[in-house]
FIDO-415399 format. One record per residue (C-alpha): residue number from 0; chain; x, y, z. Coordinates in Angstrom, 2 decimals. Each point is the difference from the previous one (the first is absolute). Example, Ala and Ser with C-alpha at 12.3 -4.5 7.8 and 13.67 -1.06 7.14 Angstrom:
residues 2
<0; 'A'; <12.30; -4.50; 7.80>>
<1; 'A'; <1.37; 3.44; -0.66>>
This chain:
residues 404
<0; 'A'; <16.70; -57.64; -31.72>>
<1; 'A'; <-3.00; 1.01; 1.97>>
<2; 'A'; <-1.99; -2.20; 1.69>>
<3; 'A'; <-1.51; -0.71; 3.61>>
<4; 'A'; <1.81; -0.91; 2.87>>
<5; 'A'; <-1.81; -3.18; 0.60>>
<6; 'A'; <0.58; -1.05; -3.75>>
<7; 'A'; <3.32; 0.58; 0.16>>
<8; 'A'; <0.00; -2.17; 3.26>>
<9; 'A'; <-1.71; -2.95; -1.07>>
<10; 'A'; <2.26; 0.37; -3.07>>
<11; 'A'; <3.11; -0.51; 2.19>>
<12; 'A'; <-1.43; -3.21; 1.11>>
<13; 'A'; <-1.30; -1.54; -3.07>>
<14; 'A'; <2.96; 0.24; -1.95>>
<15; 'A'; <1.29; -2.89; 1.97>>
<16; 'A'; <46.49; 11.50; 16.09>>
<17; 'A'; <2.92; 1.26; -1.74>>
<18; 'A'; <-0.33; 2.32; -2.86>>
<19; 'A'; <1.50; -0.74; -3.24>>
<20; 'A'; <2.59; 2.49; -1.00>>
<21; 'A'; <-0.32; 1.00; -3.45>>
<22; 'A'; <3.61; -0.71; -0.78>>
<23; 'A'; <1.21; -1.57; -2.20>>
<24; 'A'; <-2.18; 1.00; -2.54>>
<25; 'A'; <0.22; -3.48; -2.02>>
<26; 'A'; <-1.51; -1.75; 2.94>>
<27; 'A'; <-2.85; 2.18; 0.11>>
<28; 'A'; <-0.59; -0.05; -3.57>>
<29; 'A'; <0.90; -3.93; -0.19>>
<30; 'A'; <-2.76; -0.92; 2.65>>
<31; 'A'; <-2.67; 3.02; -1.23>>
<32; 'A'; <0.18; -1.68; -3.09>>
<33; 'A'; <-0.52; -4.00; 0.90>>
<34; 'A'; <-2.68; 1.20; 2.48>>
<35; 'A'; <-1.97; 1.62; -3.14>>
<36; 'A'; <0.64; -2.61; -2.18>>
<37; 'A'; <-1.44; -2.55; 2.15>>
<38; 'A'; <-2.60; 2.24; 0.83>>
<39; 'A'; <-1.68; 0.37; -3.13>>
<40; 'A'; <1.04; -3.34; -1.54>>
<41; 'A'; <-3.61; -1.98; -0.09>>
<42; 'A'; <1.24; -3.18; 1.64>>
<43; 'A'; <0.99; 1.98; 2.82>>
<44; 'A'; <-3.45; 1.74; 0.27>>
<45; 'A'; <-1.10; -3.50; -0.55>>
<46; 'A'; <1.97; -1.72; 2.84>>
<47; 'A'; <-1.31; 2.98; 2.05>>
<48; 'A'; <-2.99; -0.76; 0.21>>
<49; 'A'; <0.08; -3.39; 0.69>>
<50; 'A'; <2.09; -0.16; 2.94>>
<51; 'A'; <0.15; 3.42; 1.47>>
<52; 'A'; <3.86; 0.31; -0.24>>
<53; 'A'; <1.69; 3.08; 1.07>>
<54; 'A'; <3.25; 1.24; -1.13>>
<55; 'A'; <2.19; 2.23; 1.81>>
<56; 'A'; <3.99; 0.96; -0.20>>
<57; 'A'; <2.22; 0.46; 2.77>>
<58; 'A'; <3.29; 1.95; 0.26>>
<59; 'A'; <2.91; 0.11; 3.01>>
<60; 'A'; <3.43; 0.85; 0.37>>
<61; 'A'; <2.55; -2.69; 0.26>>
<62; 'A'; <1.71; 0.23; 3.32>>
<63; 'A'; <3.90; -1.16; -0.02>>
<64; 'A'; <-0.63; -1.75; -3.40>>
<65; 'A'; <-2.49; -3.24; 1.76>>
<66; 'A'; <-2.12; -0.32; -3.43>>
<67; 'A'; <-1.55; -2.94; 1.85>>
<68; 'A'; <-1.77; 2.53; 2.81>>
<69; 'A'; <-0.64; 2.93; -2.76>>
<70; 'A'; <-2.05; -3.08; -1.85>>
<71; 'A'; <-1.84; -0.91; 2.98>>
<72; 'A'; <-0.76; 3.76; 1.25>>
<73; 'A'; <-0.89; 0.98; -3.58>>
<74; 'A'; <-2.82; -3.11; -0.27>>
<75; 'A'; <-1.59; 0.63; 3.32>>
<76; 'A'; <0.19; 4.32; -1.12>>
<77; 'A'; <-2.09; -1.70; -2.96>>
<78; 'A'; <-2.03; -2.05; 2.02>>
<79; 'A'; <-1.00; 2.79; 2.55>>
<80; 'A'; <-0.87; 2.64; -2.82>>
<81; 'A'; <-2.30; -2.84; -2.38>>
<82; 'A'; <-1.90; -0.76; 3.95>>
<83; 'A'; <0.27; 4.31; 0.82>>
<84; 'A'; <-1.87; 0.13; -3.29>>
<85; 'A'; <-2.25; -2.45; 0.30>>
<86; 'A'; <-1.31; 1.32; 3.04>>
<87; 'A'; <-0.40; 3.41; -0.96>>
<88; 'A'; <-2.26; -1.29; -3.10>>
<89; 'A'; <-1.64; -2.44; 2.55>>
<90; 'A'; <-1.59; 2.63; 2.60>>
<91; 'A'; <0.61; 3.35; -1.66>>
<92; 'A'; <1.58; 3.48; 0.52>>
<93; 'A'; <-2.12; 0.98; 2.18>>
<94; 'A'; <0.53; -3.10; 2.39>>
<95; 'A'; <3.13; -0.27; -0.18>>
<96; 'A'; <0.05; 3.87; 1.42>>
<97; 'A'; <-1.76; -1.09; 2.89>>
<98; 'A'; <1.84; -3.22; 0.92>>
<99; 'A'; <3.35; 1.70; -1.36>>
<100; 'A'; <2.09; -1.06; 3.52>>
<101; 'A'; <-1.59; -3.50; 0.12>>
<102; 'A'; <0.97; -0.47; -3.43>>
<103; 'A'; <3.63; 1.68; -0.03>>
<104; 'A'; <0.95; -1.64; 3.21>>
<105; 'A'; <-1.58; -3.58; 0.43>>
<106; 'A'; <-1.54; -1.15; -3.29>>
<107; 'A'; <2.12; 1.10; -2.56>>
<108; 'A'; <3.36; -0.71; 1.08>>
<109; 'A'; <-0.59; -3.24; 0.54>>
<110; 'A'; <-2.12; -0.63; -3.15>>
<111; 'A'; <3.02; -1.71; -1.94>>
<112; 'A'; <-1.26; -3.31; 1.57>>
<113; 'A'; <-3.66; 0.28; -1.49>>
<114; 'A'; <1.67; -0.95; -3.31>>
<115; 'A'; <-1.16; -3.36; -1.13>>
<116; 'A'; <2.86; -0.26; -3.12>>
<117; 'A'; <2.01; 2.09; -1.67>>
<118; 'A'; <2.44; 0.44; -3.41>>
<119; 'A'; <2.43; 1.97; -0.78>>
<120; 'A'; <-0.37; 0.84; -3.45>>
<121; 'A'; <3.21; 2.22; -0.60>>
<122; 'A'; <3.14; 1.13; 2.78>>
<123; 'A'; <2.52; 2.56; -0.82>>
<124; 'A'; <3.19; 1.58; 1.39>>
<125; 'A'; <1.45; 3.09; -0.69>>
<126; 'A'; <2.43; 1.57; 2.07>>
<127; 'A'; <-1.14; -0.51; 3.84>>
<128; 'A'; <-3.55; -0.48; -0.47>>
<129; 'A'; <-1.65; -2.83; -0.90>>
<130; 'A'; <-3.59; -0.63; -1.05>>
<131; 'A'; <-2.38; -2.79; -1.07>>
<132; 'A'; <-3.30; 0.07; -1.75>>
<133; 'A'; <-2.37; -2.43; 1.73>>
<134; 'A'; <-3.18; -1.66; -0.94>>
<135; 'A'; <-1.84; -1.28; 3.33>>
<136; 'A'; <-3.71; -1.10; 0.97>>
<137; 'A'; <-1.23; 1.36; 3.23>>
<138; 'A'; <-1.93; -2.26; 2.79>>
<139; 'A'; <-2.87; 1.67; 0.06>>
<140; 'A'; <-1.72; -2.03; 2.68>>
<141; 'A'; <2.68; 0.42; 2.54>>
<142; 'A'; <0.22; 4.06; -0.95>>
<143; 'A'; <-3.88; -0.05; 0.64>>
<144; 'A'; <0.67; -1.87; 3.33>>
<145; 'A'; <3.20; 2.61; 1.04>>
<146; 'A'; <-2.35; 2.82; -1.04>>
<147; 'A'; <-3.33; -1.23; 1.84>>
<148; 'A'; <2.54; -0.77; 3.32>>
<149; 'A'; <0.90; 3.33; 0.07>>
<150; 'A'; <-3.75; 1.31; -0.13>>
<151; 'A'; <0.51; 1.68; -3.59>>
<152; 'A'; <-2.38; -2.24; -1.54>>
<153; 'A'; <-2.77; 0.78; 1.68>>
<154; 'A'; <0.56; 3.97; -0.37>>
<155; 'A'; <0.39; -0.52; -3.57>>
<156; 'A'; <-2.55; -2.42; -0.89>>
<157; 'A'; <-3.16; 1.68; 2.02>>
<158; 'A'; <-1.39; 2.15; -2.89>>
<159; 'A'; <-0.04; -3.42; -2.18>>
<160; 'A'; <-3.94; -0.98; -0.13>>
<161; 'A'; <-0.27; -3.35; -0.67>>
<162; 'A'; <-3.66; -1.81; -1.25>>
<163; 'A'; <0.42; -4.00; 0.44>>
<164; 'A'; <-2.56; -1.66; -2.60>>
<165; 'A'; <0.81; -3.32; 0.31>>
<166; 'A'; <-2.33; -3.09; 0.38>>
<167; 'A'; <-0.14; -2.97; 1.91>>
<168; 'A'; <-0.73; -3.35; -0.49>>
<169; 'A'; <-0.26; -3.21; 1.71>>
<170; 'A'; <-1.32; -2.75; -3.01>>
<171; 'A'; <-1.33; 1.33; -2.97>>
<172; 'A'; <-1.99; 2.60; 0.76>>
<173; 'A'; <1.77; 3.77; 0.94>>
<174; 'A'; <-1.24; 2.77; 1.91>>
<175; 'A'; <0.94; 3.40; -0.96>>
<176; 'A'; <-1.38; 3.38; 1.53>>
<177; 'A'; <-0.26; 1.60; -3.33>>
<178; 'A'; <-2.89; -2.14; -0.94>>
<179; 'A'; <-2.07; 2.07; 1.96>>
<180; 'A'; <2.12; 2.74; 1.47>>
<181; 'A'; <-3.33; 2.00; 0.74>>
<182; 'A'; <-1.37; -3.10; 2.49>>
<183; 'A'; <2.95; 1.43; 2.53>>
<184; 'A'; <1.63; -3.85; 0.49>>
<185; 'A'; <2.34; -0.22; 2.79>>
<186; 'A'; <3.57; -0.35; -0.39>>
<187; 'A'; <1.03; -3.18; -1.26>>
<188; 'A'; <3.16; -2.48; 2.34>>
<189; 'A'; <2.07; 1.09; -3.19>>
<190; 'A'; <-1.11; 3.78; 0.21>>
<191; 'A'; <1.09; -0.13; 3.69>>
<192; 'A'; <3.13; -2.00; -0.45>>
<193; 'A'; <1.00; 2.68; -2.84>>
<194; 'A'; <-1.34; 3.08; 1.83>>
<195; 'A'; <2.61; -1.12; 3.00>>
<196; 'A'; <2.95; -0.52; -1.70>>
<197; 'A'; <-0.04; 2.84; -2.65>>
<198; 'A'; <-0.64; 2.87; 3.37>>
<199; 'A'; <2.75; -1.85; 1.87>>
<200; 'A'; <2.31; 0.73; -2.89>>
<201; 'A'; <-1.45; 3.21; 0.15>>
<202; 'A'; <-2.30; 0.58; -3.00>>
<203; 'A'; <-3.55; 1.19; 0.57>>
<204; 'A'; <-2.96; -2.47; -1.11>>
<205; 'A'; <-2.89; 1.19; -1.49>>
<206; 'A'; <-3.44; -1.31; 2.56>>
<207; 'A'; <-2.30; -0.52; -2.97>>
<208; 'A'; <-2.88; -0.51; 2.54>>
<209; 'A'; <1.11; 3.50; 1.55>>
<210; 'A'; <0.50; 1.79; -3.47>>
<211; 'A'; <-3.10; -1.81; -1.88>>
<212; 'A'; <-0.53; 2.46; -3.20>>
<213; 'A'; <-3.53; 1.28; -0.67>>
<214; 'A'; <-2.13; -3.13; -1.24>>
<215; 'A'; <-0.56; 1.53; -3.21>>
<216; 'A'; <2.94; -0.77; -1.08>>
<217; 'A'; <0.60; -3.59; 1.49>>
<218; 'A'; <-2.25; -1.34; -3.34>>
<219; 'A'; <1.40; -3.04; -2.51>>
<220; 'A'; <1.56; -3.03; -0.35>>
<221; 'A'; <3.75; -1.22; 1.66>>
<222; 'A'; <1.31; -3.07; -0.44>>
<223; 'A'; <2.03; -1.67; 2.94>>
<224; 'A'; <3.44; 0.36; -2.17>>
<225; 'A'; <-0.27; 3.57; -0.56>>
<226; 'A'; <2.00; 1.79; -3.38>>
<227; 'A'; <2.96; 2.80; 1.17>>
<228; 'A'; <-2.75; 2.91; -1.44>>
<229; 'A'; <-2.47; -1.65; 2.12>>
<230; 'A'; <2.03; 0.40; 3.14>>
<231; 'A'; <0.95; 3.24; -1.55>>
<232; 'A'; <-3.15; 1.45; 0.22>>
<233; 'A'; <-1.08; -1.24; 3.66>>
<234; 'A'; <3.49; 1.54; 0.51>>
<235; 'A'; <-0.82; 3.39; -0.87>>
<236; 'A'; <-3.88; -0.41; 1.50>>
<237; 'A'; <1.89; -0.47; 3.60>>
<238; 'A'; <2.55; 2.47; -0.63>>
<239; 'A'; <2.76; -2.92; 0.14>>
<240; 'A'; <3.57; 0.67; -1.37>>
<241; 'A'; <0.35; -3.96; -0.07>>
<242; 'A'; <-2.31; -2.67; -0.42>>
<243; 'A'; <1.37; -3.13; 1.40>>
<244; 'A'; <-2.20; -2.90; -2.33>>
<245; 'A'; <-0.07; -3.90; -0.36>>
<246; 'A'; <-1.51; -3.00; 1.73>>
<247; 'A'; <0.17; -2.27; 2.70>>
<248; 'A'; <-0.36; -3.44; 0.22>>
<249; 'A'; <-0.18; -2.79; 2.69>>
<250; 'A'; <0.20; -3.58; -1.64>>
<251; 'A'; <1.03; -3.30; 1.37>>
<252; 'A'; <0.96; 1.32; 3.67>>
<253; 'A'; <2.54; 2.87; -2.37>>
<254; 'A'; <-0.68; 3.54; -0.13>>
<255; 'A'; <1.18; 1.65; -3.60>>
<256; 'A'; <-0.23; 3.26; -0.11>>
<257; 'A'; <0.76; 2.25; -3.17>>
<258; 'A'; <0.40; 3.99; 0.70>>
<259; 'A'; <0.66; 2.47; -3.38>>
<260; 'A'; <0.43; 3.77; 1.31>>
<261; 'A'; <-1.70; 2.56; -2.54>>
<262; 'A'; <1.42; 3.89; 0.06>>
<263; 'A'; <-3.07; 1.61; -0.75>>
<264; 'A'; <0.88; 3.22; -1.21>>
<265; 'A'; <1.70; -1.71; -2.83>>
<266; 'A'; <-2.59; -2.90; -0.40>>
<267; 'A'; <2.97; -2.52; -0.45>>
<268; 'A'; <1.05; -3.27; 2.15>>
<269; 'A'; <3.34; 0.87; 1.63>>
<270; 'A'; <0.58; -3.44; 2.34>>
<271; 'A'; <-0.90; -3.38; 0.38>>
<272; 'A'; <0.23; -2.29; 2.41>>
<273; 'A'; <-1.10; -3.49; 0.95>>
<274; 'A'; <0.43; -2.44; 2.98>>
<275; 'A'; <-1.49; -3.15; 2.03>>
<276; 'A'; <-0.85; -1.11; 3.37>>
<277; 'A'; <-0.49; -3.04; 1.52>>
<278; 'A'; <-2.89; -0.43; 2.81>>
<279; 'A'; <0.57; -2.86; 2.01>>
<280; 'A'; <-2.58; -3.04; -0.47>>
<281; 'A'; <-3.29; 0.71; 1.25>>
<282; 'A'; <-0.20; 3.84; 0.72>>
<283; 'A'; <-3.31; 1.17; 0.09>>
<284; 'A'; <0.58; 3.13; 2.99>>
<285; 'A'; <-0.17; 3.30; -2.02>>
<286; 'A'; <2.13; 1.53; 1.95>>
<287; 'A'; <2.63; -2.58; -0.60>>
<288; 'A'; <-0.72; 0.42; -3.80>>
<289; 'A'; <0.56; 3.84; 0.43>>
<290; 'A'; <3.49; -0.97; 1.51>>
<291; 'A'; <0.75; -1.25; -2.81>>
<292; 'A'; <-1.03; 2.17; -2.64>>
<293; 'A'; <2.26; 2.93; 2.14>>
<294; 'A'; <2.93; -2.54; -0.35>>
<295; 'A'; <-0.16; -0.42; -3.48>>
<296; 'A'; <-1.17; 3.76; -1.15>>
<297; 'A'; <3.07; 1.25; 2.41>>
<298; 'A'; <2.37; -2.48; -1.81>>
<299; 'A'; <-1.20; 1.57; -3.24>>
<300; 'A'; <0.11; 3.31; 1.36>>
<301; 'A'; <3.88; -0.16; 0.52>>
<302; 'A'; <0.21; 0.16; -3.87>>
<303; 'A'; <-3.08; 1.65; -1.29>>
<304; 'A'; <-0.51; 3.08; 2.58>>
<305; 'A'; <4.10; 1.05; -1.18>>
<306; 'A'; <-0.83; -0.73; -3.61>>
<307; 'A'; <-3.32; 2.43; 0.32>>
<308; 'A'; <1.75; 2.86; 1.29>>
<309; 'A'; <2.71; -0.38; -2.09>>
<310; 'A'; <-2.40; 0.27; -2.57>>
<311; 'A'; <-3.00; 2.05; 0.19>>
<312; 'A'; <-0.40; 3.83; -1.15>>
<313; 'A'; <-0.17; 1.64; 2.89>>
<314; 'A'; <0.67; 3.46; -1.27>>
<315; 'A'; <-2.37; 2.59; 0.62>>
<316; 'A'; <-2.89; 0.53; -2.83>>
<317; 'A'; <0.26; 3.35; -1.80>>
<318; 'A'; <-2.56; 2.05; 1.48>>
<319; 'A'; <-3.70; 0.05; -2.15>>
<320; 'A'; <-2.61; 3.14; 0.15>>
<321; 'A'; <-3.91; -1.40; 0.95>>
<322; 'A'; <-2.76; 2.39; -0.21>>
<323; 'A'; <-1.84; -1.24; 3.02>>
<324; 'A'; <-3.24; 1.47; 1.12>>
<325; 'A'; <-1.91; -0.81; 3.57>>
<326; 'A'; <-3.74; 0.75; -0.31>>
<327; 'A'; <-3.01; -0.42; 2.59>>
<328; 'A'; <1.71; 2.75; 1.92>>
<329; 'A'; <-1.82; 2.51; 2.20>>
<330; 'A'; <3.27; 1.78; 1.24>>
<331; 'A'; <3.14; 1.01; -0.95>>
<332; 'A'; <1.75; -1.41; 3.03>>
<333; 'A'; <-1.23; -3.69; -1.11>>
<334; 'A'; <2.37; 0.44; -3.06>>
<335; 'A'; <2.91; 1.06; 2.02>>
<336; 'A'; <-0.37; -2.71; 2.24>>
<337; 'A'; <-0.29; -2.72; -3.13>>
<338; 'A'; <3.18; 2.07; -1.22>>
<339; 'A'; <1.60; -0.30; 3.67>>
<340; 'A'; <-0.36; -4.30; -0.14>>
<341; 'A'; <1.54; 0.25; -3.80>>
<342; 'A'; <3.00; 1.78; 1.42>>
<343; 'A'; <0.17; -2.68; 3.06>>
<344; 'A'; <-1.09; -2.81; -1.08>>
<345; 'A'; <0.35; -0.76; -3.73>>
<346; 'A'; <3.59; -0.85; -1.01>>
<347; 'A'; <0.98; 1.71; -2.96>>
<348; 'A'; <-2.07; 3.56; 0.17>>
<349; 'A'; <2.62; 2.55; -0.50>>
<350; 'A'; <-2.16; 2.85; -1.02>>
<351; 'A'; <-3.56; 1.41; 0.70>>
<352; 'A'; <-1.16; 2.74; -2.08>>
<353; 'A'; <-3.55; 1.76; 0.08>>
<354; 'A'; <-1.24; 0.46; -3.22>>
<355; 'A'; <-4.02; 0.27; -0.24>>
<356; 'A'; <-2.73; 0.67; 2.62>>
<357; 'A'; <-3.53; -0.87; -0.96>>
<358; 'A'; <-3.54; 0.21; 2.18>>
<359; 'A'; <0.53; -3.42; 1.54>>
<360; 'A'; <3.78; -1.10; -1.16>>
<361; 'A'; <3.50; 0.95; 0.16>>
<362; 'A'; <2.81; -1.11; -2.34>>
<363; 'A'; <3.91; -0.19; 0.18>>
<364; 'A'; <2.66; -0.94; -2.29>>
<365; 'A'; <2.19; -2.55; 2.11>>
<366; 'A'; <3.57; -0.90; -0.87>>
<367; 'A'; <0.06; -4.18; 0.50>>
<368; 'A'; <2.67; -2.08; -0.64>>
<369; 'A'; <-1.60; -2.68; -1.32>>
<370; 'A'; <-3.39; -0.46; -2.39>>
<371; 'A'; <-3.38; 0.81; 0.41>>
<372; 'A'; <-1.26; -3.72; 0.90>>
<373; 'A'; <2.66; -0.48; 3.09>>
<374; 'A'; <-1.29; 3.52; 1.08>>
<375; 'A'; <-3.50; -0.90; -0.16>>
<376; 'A'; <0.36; -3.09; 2.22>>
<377; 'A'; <2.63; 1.42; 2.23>>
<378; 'A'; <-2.59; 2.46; 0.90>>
<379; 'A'; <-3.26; -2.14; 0.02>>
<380; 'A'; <2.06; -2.78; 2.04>>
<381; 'A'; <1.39; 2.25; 2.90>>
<382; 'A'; <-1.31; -0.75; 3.42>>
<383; 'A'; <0.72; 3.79; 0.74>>
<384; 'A'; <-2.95; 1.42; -2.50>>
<385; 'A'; <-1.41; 2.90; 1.56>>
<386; 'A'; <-3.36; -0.94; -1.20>>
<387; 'A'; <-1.23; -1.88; -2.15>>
<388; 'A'; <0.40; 0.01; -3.89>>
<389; 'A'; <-1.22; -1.66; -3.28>>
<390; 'A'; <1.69; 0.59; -3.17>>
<391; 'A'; <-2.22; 1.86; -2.64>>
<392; 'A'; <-0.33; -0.66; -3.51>>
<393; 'A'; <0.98; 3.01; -2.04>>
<394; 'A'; <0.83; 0.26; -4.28>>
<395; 'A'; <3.36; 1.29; 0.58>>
<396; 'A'; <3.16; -0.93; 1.84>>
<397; 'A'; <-0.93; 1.69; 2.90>>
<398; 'A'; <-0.20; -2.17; 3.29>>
<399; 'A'; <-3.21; 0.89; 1.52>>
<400; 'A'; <-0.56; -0.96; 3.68>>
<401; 'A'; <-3.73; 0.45; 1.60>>
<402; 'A'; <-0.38; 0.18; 3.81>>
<403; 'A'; <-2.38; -2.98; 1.20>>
């Protein structure tokens, strides 16, 4: 479709163990078989989703025939492969390289106890080895906390880019920066008690004050109680993966507080969480207030800040070709020094190709992972622009940036 940058801007916004042997061969076939009937039966899939269950099987040998310990070893064998897994879906491969001894050594083999409940759906003896299928339900809270201790967390989490839209009110009327996002308004005692918690459990929140988009495409209309492709869209202005979304309120000396977490790149609600406070009788200090907020977001926290990463897409964006063109030049060098900051500064540039030289302009073709818009405002936003730029309106998709 072509169109201008800055329509297709304002656009965004208005749219508001122990291996099993493999003999005998009728236990592998017996269990292969259960496992992929249950795993395509619907009200499995069902149950699935609904309570996050994990299944796992477990196999030992029976030592000088005590079926009792073989039970008991062949359980916790399940229990420590449905946590290993867990894990390893929870922060990654590539984490999980780089924390490979914490993991192997302290976390994991003590992971059994992180198990809130657990089932066995089917046990089975044949010969000396015994094995059970299990059904169990991990504690995610108290893997988050074991993870976080050991300083994984916050290695893991620091490329998530949070944006907290959520308003405040104290009677019936709210405040909410998106109102007037252009009018710069400070960080509200929510904003603040959010921004703290979220980088101590090691995510990285977005300063909307520091990253302000362009004003041109700040225009329309937001209602306090904003709709998921609302938040979407501020999402993807700020260059958020997650947009944490809701409302607080502080009624009757009680602070309620209702947080939904939004993966942007998916435009779909993936938590929710909600939570009160009481502030003792006749609390006017703001600071005191703040306390409080920090207690009851951290409280939250403990559930929602596992259930986010546990959640969002965090895999990396297939890489798009923009025909970008820098104009207003007088040299060459000032388009290898705007290619330079690309290379440095904008997450996601993989590739710079020269492609056209004109009187005044030179033009690339840049492999971005990500689209056009969150490349636009990445680059517009940065406090390391080499000079100043303002995007140009052009009747193609090329992204056409002027020199000031």
């Amino acid at each position: 479709m072509k169109c201008s940058i800055r329509l297709a801007r304002n656009k965004y916004l208005k749219m508001t163990g122990e291996k099993t042997q493999t003999k005998p061969i009728f236990l592998t076939f017996f269990f292969a078989f259960l496992v992929s009937s249950l795993l395509f039966s619907p009200a499995f899939a069902e149950n699935m989703r609904g309570k996050k269950e994990r299944f796992a099987i477990g196999t030992v040998t029976i030592v000088k025939g005590n079926l009792v310990q073989a039970k008991k070893n062949a359980i916790r064998m399940a229990l420590l492969k449905g946590t290993e897994d867990y894990m390893v879906r929870l922060l990654g491969s590539q984490a999980v390289v780089t924390h490979f001894e914490s993991l192997a050594h302290e976390i994991i083999p003590s992971a059994d106890r992180e198990i809130e409940n657990f089932h066995i759906l089917a046990e089975q003896q044949v010969g000396n080895r015994y094995s059970v299928f299990v059904k169990m339900k991990v504690n995610e809270n108290a893997v988050a906390e074991k993870l976080r201790e050991a300083g994984i967390f916050q290695t893991v989490n620091r490329s998530v880019r949070v944006l907290f839209m959520v308003s405040e009110a104290r009677g019936p009327v709210a405040v909410f920066w998106w109102q007037d996002a252009a009018a710069h308004p400070a960080l509200t005692p929510i904003e603040l008690a959010l921004h703290g918690v979220f980088q101590d459990r090691g995510f990285n929140p977005i300063n909307r004050i520091m990253d302000l988009p362009p004003s041109d495409v700040l225009s329309g209309a937001f209602p306090a109680n904003l709709r998921p492709e609302d938040a979407s869209e501020w999402g993807k202005l700020f260059s958020a993966d997650v947009v944490v979304y809701g409302k607080s309120l502080i009624l009757n000396n009680k602070l309620v507080l209702n947080l939904k977490a939004l993966d942007v790149r998916k435009g779909i609600q993936i938590c929710k969480k909600s939570g009160s406070q009481n502030i003792p009788k006749g609390t006017v200090d703001s600071e005191k207030i703040l306390d409080v907020m920090r207690k009851c977001v951290n409280r939250l926290a403990i559930d929602l800040c596992p259930c986010i990463l546990g959640n969002i897409n965090t895999e990396p964006q297939a890489a798009h070709k923009l025909d970008v063109t820098l104009a207003g030049i007088s040299q060459p060098r000032q388009f290898q020094t705007f290619s330079e900051f690309l290379r440095t500064h904008i997450p996601g540039v993989k590739t710079i190709i020269p492609s056209r030289i004109g009187e005044d302009s030179m033009s690339a073709t840049i492999g971005f992972q990500g689209d056009r818009v969150t490349f636009i405002s990445l680059v517009l936003n940065n406090q390391d622009l080499p000079f100043p730029l303002h995007l140009g309106q052009t009747d193609t998709e090329n992204i056409l940036f002027y020199l000031e």
